[in-house]
N, C-alpha and C positions, 0 to 999 in steps of 0.2 A: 483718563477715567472713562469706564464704560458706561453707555446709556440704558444698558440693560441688565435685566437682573435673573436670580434664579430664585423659585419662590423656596422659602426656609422654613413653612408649615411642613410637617409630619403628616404623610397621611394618616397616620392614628390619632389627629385630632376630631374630636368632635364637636361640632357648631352646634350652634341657641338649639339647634331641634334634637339634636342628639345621631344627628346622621355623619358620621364617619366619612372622612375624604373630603366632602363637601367645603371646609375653609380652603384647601389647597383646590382644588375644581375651581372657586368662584375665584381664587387669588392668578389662577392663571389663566380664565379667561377674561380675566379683568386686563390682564397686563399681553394677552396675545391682541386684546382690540386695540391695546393701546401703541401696541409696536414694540414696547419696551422687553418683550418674554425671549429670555438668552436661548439659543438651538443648542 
């Protein structure tokens, strides 16, 4: 089982502000500080 992941937001999602991209931005550098972001 792998320790890593690929983020599964659409960049045509748009977060609380209405800014487009932005959940998938925050989902992967959440998970590149974390170590966990698949190459």
């Amino acid at each position: 089982m792998s320790d890593t992941y690929v983020p599964l937001i659409s960049s045509g999602i748009a977060g609380p502000l209405g800014v487009l991209h932005l959940p998938r931005l925050w989902q992967k550098v959440s998970l590149e500080e974390a170590g966990k972001l698949a190459s």
